[in-house]
N, C-alpha and C positions, 0 to 999 in steps of 0.2 A: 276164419281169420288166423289161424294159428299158420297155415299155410303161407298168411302172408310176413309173420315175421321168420319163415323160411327165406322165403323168395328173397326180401329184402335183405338177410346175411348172406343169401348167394350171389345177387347185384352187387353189394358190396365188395365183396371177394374179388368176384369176376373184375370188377373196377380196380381193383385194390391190385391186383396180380399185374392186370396190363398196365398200371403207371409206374410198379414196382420194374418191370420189363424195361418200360420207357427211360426211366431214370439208370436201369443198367446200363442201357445202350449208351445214353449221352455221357456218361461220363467213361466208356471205353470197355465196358467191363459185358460181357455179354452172359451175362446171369439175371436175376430178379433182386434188387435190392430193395428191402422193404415193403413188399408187398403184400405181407398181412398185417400188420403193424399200419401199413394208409389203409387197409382193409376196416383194421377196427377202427380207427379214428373218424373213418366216414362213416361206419355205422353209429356209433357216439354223437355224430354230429347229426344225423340225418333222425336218430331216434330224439333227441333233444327237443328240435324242431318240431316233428312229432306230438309230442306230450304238451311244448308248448300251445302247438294246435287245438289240442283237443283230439285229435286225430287218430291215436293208437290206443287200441283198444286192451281189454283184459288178456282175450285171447292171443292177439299179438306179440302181447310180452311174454307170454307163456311160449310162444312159438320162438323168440329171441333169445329165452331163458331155457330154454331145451339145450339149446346148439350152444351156447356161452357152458354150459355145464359139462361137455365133451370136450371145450375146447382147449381145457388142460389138458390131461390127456394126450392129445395133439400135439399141441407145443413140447413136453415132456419127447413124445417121439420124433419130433424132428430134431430135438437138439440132441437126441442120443445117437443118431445119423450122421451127425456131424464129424469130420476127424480128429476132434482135439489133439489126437497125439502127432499127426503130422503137422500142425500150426503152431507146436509147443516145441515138435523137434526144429521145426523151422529157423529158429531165432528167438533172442531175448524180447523181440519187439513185441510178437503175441502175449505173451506173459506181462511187458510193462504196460500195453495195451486195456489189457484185463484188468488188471491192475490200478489203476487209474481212474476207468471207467468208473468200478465200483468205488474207490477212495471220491469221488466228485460226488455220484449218488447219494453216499453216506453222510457228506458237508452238505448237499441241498436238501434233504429232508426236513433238518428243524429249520432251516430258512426258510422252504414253499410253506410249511407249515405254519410261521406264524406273519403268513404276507395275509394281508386282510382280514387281523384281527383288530378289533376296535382298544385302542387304549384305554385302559381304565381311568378315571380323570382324577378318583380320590388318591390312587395311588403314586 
């Protein structure tokens, strides 16, 4: 079974890579945007399902939880791949881009966080 929560992060991937592909192409850009990122969102989705089934077993998640433990790692070496210093010398925009990104992130954390908390009613 552990083989099978291989398999299933390799579908994913593989799936995750060609819609990543797909959505470069349609929007002009002929690269992979976001293709592991829909990668893991399908495996999230598809293990959820899963577990609500019944379906997935001890060993499976031990086989999903192998490859999730490498996948930093991973991610670490593609973003050090990357050329930040030609996107920085580029223009201010990379940098306000950046910038921003993480300033929104840091305003949506205590807000995701307290969405579907129950009121207290004596308070």
């Amino acid at each position: 079974m552990v083989i099978y929560g291989t398999a299933l992060l390799s579908g994913c991937l593989l799936v995750g890579l060609a819609l990543g592909r797909i959505l470069g192409w349609a929007i002009g850009i002929p690269k992979n945007i976001g293709g592991v990122g829909i990668a893991m969102l399908l495996l999230i989705l598809i293990c959820d399902r899963l577990k609500q089934s019944g379906k997935m077993g001890l060993s499976m998640e031990r086989g999903i939880a192998f490859w999730s433990a490498i996948y930093i790692p991973i991610v670490v070496a593609m973003a050090a791949s990357q050329n930040v210093l030609a996107a920085v010398s580029s223009g201010w925009i990379a940098i306000l881009a950046g910038v921003l990104s993480v300033s929104v992130c840091f305003v949506m954390v205590p807000i995701l966080s307290n969405m579907g908390k129950e009121e207290d009613p004596k308070l």
